[in-house]
PDB file of N, CA, C and O in Angstrom:
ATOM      1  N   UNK A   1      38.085  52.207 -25.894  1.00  0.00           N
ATOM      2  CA  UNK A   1      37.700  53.609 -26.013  1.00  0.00           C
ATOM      3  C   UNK A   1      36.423  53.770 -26.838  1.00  0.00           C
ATOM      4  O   UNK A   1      35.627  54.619 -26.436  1.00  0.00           O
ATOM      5  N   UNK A   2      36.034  52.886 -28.231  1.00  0.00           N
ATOM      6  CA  UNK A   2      35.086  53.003 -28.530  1.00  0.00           C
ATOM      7  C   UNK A   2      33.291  52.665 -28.120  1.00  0.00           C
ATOM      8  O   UNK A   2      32.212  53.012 -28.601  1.00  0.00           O
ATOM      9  N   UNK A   3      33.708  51.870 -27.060  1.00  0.00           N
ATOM     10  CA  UNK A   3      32.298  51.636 -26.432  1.00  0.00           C
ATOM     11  C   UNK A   3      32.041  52.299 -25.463  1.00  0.00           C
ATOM     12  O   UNK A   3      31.149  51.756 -24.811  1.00  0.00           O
ATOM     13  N   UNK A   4      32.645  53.920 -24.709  1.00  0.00           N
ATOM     14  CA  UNK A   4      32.589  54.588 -23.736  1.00  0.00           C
ATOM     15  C   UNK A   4      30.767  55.174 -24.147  1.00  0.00           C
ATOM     16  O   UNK A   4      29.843  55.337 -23.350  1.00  0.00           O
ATOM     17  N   UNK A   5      30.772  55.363 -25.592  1.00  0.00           N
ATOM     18  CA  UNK A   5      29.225  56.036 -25.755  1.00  0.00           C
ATOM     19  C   UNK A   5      28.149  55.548 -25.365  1.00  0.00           C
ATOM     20  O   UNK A   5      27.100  56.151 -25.592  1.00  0.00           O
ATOM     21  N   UNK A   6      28.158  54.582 -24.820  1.00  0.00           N
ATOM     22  CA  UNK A   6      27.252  53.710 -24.483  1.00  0.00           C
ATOM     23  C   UNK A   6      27.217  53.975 -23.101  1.00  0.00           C
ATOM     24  O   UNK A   6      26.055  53.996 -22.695  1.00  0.00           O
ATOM     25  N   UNK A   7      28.057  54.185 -22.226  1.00  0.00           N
ATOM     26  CA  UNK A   7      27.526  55.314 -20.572  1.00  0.00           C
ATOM     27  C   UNK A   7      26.603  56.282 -20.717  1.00  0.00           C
ATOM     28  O   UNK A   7      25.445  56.405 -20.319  1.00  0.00           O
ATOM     29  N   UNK A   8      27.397  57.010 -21.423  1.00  0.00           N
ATOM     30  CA  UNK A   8      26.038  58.670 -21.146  1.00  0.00           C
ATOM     31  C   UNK A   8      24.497  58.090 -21.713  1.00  0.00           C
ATOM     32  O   UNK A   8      23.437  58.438 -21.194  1.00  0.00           O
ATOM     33  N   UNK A   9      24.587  57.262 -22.728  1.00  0.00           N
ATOM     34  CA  UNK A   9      23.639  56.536 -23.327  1.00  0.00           C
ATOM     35  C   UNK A   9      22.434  55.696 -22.205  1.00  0.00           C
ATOM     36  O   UNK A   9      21.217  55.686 -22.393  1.00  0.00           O
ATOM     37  N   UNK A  10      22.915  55.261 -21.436  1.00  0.00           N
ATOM     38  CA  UNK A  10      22.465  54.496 -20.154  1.00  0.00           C
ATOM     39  C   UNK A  10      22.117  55.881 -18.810  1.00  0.00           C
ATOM     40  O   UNK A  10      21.114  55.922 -18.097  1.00  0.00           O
ATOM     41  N   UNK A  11      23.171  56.782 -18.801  1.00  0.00           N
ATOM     42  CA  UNK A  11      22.383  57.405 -18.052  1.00  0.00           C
ATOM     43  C   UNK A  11      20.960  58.490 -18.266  1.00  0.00           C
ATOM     44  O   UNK A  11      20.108  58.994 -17.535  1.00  0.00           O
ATOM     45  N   UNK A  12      21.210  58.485 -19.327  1.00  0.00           N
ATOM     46  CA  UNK A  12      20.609  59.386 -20.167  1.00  0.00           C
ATOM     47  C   UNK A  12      18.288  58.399 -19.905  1.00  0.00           C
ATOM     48  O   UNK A  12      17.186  58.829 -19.567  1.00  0.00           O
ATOM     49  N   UNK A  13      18.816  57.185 -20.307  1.00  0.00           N
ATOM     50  CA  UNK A  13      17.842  56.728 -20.173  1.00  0.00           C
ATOM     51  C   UNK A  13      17.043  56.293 -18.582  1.00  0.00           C
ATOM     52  O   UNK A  13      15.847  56.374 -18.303  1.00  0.00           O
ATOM     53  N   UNK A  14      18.257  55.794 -17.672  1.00  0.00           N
ATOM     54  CA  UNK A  14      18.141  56.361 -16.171  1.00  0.00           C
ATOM     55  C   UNK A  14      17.594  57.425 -15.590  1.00  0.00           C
ATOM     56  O   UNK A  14      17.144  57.460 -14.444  1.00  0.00           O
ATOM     57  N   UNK A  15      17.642  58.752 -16.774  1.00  0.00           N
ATOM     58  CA  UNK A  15      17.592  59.688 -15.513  1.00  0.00           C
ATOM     59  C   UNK A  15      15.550  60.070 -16.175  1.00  0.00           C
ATOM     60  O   UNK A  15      14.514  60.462 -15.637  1.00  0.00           O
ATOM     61  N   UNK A  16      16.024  59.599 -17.714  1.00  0.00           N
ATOM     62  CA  UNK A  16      14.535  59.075 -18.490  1.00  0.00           C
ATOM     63  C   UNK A  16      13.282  58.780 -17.159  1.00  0.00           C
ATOM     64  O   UNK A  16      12.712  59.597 -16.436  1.00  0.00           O
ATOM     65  N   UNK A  17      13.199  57.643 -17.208  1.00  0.00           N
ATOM     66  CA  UNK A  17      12.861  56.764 -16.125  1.00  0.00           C
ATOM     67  C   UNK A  17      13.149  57.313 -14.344  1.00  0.00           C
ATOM     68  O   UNK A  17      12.214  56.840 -13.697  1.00  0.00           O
ATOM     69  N   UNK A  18      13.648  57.736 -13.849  1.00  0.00           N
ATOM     70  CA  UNK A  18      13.273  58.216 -12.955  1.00  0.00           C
ATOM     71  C   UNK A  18      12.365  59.483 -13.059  1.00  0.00           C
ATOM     72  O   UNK A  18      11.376  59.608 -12.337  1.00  0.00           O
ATOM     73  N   UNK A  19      12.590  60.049 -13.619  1.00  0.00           N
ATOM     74  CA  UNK A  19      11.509  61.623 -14.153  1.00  0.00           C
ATOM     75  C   UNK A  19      10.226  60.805 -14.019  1.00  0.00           C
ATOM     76  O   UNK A  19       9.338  61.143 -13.235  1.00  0.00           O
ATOM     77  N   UNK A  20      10.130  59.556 -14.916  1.00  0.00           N
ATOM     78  CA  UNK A  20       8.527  59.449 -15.163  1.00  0.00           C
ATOM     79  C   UNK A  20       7.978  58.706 -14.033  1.00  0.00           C
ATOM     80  O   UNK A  20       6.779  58.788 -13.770  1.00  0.00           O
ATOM     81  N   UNK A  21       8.915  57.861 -13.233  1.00  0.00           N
ATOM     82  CA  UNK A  21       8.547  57.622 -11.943  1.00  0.00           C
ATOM     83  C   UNK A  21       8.130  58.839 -11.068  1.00  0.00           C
ATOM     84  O   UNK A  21       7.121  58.771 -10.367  1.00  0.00           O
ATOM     85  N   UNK A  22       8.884  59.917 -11.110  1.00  0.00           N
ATOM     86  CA  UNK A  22       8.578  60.506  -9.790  1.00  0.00           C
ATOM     87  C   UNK A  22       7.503  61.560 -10.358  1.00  0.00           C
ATOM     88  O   UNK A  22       6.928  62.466  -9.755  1.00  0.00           O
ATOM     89  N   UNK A  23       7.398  61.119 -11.859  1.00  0.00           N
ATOM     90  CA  UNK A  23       6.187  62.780 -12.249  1.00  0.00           C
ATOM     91  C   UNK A  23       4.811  61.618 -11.751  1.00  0.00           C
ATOM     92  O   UNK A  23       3.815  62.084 -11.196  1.00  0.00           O
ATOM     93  N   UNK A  24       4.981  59.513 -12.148  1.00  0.00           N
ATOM     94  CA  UNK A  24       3.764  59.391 -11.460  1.00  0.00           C
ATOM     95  C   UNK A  24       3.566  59.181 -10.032  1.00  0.00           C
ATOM     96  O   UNK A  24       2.408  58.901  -9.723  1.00  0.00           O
ATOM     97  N   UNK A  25       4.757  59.276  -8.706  1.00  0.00           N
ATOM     98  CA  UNK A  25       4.305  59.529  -7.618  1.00  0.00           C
ATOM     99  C   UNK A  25       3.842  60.634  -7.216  1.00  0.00           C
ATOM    100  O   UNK A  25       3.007  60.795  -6.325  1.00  0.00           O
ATOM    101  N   UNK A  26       4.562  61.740  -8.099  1.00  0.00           N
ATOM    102  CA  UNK A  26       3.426  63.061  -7.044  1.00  0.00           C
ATOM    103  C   UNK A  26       2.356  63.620  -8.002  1.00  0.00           C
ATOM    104  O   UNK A  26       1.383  64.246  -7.583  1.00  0.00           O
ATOM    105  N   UNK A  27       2.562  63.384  -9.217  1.00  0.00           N
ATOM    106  CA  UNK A  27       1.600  63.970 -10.150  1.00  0.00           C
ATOM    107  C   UNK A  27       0.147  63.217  -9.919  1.00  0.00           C
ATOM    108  O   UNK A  27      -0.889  63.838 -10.159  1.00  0.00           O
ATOM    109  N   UNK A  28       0.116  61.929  -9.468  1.00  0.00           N
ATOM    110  CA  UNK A  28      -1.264  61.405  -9.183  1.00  0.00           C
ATOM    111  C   UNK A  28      -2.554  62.140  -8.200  1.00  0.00           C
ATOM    112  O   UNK A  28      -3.761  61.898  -8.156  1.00  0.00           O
ATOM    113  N   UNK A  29      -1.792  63.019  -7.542  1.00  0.00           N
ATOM    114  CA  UNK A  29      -2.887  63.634  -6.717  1.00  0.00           C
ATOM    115  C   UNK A  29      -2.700  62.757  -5.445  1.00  0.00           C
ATOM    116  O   UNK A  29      -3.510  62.943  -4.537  1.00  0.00           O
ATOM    117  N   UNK A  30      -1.830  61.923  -5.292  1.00  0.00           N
ATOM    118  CA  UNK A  30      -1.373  61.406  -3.662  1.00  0.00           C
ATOM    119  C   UNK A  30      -0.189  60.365  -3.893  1.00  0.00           C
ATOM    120  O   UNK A  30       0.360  60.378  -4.995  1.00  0.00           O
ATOM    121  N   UNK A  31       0.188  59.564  -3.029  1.00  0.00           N
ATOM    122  CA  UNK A  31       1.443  59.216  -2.933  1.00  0.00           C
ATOM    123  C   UNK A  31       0.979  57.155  -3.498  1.00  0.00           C
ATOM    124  O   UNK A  31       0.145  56.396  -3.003  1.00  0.00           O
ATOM    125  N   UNK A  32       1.980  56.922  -4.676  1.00  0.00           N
ATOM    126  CA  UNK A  32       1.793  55.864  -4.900  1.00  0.00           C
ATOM    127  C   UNK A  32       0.969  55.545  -6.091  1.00  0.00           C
ATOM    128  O   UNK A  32       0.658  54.457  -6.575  1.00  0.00           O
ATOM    129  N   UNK A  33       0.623  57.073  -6.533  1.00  0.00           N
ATOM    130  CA  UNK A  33      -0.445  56.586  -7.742  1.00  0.00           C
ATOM    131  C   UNK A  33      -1.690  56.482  -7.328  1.00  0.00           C
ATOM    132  O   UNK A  33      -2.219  55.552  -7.937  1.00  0.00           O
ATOM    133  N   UNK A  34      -2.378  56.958  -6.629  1.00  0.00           N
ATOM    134  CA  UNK A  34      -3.268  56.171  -6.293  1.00  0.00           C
ATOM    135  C   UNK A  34      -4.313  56.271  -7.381  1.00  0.00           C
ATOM    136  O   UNK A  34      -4.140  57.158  -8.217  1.00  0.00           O
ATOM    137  N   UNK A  35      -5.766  55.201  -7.531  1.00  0.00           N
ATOM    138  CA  UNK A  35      -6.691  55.515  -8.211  1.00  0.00           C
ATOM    139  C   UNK A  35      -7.457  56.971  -8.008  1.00  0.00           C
ATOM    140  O   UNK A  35      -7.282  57.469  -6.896  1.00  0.00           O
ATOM    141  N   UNK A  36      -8.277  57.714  -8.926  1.00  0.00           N
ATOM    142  CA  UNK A  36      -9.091  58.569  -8.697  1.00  0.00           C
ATOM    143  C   UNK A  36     -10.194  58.046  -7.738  1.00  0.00           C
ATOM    144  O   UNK A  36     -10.671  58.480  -6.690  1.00  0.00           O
ATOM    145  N   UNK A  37     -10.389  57.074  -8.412  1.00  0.00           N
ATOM    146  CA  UNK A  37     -11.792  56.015  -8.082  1.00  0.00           C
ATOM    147  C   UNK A  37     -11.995  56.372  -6.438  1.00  0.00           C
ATOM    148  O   UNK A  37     -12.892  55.698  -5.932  1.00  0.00           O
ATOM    149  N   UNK A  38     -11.361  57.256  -5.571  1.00  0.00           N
ATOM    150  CA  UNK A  38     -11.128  57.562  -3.928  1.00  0.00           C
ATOM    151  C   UNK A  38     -11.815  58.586  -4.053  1.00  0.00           C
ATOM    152  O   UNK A  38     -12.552  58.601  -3.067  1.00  0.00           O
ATOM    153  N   UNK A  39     -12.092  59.777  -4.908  1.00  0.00           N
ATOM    154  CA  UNK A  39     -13.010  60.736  -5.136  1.00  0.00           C
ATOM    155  C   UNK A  39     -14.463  60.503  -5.519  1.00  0.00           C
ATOM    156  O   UNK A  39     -15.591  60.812  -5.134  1.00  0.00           O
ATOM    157  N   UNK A  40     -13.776  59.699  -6.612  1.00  0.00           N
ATOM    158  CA  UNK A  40     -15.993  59.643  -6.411  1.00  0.00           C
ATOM    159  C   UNK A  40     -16.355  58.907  -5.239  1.00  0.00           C
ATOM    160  O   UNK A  40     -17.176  59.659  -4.713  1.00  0.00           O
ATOM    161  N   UNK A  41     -16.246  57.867  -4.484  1.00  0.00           N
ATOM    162  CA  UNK A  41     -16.423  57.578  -3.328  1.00  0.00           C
ATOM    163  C   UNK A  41     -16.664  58.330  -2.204  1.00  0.00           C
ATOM    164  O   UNK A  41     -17.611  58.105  -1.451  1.00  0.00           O
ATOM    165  N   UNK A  42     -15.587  59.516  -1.994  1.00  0.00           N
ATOM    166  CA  UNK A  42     -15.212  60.576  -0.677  1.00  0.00           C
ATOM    167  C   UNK A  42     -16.559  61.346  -1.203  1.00  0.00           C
ATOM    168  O   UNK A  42     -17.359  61.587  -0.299  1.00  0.00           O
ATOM    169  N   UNK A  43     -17.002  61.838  -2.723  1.00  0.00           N
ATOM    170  CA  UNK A  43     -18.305  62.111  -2.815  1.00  0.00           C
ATOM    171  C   UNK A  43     -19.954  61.596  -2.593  1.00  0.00           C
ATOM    172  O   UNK A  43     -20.867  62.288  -2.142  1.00  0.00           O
ATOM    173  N   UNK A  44     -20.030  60.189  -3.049  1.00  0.00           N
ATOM    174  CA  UNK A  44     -20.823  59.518  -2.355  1.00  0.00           C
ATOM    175  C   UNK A  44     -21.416  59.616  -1.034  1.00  0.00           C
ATOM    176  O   UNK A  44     -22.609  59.721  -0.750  1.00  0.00           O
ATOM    177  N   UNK A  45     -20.182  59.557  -0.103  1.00  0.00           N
ATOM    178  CA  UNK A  45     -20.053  60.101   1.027  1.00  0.00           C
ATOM    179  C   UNK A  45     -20.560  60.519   1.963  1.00  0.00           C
ATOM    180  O   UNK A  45     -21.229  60.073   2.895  1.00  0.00           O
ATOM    181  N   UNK A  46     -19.996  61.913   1.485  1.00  0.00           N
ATOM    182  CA  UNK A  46     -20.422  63.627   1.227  1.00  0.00           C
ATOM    183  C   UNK A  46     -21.905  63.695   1.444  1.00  0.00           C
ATOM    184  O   UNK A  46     -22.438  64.045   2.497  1.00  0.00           O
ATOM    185  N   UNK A  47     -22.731  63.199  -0.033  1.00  0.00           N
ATOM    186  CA  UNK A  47     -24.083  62.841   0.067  1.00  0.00           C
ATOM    187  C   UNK A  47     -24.497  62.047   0.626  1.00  0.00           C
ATOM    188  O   UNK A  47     -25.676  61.971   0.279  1.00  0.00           O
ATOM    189  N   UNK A  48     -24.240  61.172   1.491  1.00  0.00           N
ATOM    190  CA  UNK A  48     -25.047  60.231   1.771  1.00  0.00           C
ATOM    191  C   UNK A  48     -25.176  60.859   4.064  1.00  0.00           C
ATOM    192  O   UNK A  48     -26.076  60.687   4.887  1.00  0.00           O
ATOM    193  N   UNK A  49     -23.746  61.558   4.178  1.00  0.00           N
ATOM    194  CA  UNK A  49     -23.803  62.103   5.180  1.00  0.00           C
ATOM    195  C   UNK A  49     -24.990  63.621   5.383  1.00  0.00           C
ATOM    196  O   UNK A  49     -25.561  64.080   6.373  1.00  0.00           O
ATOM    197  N   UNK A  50     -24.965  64.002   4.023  1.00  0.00           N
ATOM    198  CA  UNK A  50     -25.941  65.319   4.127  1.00  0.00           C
ATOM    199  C   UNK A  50     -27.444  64.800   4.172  1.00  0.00           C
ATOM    200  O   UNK A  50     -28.338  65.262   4.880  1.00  0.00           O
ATOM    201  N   UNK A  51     -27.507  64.106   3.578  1.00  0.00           N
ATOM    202  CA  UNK A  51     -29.075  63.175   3.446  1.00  0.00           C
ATOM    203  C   UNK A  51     -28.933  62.903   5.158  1.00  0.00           C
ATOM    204  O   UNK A  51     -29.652  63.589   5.884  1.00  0.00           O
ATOM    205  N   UNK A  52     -28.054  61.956   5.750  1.00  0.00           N
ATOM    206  CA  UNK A  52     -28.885  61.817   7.121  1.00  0.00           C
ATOM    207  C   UNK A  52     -28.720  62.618   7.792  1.00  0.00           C
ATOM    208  O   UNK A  52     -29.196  62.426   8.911  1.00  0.00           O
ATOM    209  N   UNK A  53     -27.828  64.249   7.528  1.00  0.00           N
ATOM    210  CA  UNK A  53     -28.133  64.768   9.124  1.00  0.00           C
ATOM    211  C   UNK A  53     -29.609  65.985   8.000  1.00  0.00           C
ATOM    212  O   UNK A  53     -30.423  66.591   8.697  1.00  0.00           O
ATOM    213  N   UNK A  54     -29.681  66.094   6.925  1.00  0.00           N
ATOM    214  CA  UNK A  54     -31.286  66.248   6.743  1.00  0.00           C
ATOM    215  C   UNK A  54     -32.410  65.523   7.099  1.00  0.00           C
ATOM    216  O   UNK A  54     -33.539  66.011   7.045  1.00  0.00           O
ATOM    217  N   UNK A  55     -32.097  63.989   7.589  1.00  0.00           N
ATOM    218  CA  UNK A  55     -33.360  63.426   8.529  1.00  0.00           C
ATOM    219  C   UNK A  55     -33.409  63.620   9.512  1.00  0.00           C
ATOM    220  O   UNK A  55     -34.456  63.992  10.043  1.00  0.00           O
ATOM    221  N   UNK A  56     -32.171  63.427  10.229  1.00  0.00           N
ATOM    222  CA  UNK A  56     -31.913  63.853  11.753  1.00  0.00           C
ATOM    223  C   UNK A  56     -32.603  65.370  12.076  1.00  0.00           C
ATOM    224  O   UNK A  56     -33.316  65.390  13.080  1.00  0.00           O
ATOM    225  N   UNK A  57     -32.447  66.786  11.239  1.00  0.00           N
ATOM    226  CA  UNK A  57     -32.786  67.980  11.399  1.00  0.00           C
ATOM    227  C   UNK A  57     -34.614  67.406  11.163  1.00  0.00           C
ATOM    228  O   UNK A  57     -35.437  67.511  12.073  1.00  0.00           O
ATOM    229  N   UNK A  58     -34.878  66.946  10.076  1.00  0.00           N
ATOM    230  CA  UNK A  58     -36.187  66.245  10.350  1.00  0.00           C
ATOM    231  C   UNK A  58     -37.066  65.819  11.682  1.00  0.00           C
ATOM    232  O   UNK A  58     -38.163  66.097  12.168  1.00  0.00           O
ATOM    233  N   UNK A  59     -36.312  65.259  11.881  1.00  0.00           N
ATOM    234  CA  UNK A  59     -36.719  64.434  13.263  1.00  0.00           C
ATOM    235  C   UNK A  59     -36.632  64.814  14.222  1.00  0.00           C
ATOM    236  O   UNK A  59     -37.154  64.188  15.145  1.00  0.00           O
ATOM    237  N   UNK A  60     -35.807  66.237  14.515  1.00  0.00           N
ATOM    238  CA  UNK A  60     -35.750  66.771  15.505  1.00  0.00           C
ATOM    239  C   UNK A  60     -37.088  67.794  15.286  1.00  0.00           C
ATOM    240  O   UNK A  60     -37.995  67.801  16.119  1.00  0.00           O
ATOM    241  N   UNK A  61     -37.112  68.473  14.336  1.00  0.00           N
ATOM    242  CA  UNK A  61     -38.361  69.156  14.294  1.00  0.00           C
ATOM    243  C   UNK A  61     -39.534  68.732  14.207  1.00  0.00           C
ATOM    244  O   UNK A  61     -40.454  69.550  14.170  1.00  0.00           O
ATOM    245  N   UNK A  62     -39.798  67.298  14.152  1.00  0.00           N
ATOM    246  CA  UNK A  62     -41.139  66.931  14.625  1.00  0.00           C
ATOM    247  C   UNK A  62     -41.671  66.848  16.089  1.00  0.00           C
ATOM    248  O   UNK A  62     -42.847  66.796  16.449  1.00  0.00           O
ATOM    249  N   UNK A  63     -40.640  66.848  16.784  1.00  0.00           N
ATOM    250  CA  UNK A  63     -40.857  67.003  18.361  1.00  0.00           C
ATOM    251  C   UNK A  63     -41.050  68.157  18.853  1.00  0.00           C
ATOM    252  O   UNK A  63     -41.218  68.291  20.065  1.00  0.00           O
TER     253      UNK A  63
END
């Protein structure tokens, strides 16, 4: 009877640990944690697609 305290004790830390699992699967901003490091990239991007269709609009207006 005296070592029953030691259950709630265990779930207690179970339910610990799942919280911080699931605050870092969805709290990351996508599934798994992912790095940020996917944003500055998707920005890079961004710019590097606006730069060529500003040559392309270029190049069409020289003709």
């Amino acid at each position: 009877m005296y070592g029953w305290w030691i259950m709630p004790f265990f779930g207690i830390i179970f339910l610990v640990l799942v919280l911080f699992i699931v605050s870092r699967f969805f709290g990351a901003g996508g599934y798994c944690g992912r790095p940020h490091a996917d944003r500055d990239s998707i920005e890079d991007l961004k710019k590097e697609i606006k730069a060529l269709s500003d040559e392309i609009r270029e190049l069409k207006n020289k003709k």
